[in-house]
N, C-alpha and C positions, 0 to 999 in steps of 0.2 A: 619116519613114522607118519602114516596118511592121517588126515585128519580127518573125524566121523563128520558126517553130513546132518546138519540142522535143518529142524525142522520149520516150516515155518510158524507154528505153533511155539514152538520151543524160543524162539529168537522172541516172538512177539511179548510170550510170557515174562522174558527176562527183560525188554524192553519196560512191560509195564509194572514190575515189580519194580524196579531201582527208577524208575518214573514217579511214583506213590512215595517212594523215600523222598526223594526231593529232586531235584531237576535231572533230566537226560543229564546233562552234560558234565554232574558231576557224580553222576551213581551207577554211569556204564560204560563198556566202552562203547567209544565211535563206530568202531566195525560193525556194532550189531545196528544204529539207528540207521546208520548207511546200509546196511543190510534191509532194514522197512523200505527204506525208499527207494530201494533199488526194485523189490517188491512191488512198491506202486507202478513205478514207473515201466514193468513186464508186462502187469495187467493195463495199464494204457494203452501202452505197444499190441496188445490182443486186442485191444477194445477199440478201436481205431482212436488214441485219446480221449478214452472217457475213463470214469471212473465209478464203479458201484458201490455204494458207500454199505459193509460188514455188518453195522451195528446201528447207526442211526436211521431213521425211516427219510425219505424223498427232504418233506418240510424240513424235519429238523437240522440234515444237512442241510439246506439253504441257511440256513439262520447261522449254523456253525460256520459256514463257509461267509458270513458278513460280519460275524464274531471276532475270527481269525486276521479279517480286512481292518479291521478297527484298532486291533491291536497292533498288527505291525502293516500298515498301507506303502504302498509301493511308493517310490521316490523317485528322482532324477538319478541316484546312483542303482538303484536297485528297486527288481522286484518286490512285491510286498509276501506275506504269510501264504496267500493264493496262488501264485506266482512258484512258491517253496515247496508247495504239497502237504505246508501244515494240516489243512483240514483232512485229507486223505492218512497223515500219520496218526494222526489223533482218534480217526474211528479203526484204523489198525489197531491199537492200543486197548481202545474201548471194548473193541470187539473180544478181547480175550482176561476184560480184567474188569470181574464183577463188581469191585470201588467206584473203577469208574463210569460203569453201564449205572450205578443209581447214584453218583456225585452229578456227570455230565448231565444224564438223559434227565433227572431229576433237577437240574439247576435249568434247564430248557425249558422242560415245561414252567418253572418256575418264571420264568422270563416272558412266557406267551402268555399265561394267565394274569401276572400284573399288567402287562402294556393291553391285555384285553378291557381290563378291569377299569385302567387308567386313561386307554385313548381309544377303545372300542376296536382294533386291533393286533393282531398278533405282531411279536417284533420286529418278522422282517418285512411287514407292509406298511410299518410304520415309518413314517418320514422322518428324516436327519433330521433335526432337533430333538422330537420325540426318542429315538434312537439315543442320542448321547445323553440329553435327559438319565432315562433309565439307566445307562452306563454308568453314568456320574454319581449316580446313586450306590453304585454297586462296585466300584471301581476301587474306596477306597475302606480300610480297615477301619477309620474310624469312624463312617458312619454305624457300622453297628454297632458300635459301643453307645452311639447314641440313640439308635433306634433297633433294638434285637430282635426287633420281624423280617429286619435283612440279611442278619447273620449267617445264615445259609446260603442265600445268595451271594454274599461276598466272598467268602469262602468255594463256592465254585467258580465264579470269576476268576479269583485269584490262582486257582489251578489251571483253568483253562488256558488264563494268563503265560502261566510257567510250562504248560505244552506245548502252547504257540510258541512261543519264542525256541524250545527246543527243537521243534519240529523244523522252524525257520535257519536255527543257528546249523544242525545239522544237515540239512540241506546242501546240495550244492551251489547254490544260488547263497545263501547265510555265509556260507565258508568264504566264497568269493568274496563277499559283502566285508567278510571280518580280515581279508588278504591274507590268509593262510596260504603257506605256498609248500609247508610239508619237509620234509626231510630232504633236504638239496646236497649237495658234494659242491664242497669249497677246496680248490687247489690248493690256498693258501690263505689263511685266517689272517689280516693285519694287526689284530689287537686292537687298542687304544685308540685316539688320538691322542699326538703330545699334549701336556698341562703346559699352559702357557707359564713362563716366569716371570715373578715380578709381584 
């Protein structure tokens, strides 16, 4: 039996619905995020390696795409979030799932009008320090408990959070990262090793 042909819409939607539930990785299958990023990585292929971000405006991908850097930066074993296509999964996502068109784009603005307010620039012109500063703030669950003007920003972080890393884990470059090596054929399974006696 052939199987019907998805849309891109339709993957993207189911992407961002069990995304909203809680993490990619445990609310969908792999087929369909590997399926976005195979998406992105077509329209690079057309766009000579670029990418047009669906949902966010120019600035605020910039900001998302040092967002995504912060959270997971590239290493000596691997790439980082940029590197994975997190920020391009993440406005696929956006793009088709109105939560997260006013969670994200609403947690952005939120982000350029404090670091406006606080260091006379927007977030991503502001300099490392400034930068984690703000993060630091927003980074974790119990600052709002102790201050709930940040409440909403932390709570977009923390989704943001939990995309990036799906966005990264399911990657190719993530999978790599996690040595996944997939369904192999083993000749012959040894079992155990022996329990030493004694």
């Amino acid at each position: 039996m052939a199987l019907k042909s998805i849309s891109r819409r339709e993957v993207l939607k189911s992407l961002s619905v069990g995304a909203f539930a809680g993490s990619v990785l445990r609310a969908i299958p792999s087929e369909a995020a590997e399926h976005a990023h195979s998406m992105v990585a077509e329209e690079k292929k057309r766009a000579s390696g670029s990418y047009t971000p669906k949902f966010f405006s120019a600035q605020q991908y910039k900001t998302l795409q040092a967002l995504c850097q912060a959270i997971i930066p590239a290493d000596g074993d691997s790439g980082g979030a940029m590197e994975a296509g997190a920020p391009e999964f993440i406005d696929l996502l956006t793009s088709e799932n109105p939560e997260y068109q006013l969670a994200l784009g609403g947690g952005l603005m939120w982000l350029d009008s404090t670091c406006i307010d606080r260091y006379g620039k927007a977030y991503f012109d502001c300099g490392i320090a400034q930068q984690k500063e703000i993060l630091d703030l927003i980074a974790y669950r119990k600052n709002a408990v102790a201050d709930q003007s940040v409440s909403q920003a932390v709570e977009f972080f923390a989704l943001l959070r939990n995309l990036t890393t799906d966005g990264f884990f399911t990657s190719e470059i993530g999978i790599k990262y996690l040595g996944y090596i997939g369904n192999t054929f083993l000749k012959e399974f040894p079992g155990c090793p022996p329990v030493p006696e004694g």
